[in-house]
C-alpha positions, 0 to 999 in steps of 0.5 A, spaced: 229 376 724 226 383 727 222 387 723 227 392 722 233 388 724 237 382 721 241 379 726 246 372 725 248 369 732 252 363 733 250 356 735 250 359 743 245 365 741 251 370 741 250 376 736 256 375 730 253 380 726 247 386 727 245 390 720 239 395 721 235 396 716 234 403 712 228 407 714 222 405 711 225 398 710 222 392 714 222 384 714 217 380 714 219 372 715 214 366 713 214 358 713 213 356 707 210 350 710 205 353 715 205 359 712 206 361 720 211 367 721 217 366 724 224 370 728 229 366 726 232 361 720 235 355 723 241 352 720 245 345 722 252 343 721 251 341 714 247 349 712 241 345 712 235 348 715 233 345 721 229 342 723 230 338 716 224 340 711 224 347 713 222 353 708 222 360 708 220 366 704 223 373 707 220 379 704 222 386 703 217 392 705 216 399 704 213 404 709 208 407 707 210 405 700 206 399 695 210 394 691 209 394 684 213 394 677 217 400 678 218 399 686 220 392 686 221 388 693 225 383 693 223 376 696 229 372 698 226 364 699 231 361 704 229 352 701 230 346 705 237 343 703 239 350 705 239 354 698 239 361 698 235 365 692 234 373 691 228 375 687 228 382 684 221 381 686 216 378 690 212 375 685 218 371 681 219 367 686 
């Protein structure tokens, strides 16, 4: 996960997929754990997150622009057992 670039690579580290973002959108990856950013969401086999246990939140941003009730940004809250939840907003989740 770069900033403006959502990247999905094989288990070797090759590229399967590349998406850029629209101007002005960014990403920004944290542990829910550690509250430490991250690059990358590992998962398993199983689509587990790996290592076991592991959670995350990806937020959207907008350059120059605040989120608020008319300009939402999405959140998307990556869980341990590999779960997967986009919320409208960052404060839903």
């Amino acid at each position: 996960i770069a900033p403006q670039t959502l990247t999905v690579l094989d288990s070797g580290g090759a590229a399967l997929r590349a998406q850029p973002l629209p101007d002005g959108v960014a990403l920004a990856a944290t542990s829910t754990l550690d509250n430490d950013s991250v690059t990358a969401i590992d998962f398993n086999a199983a689509g587990r997150t790996h290592p076991f246990g592991s959670a995350y939140r990806i937020d959207t941003t907008l350059a120059n622009t605040p989120c608020s009730d008319e300009l939402r940004c999405p959140r998307v809250m990556v869980r341990s057992g590999g779960a997967v939840r986009l919320c409208s907003a960052q404060e839903d989740c």
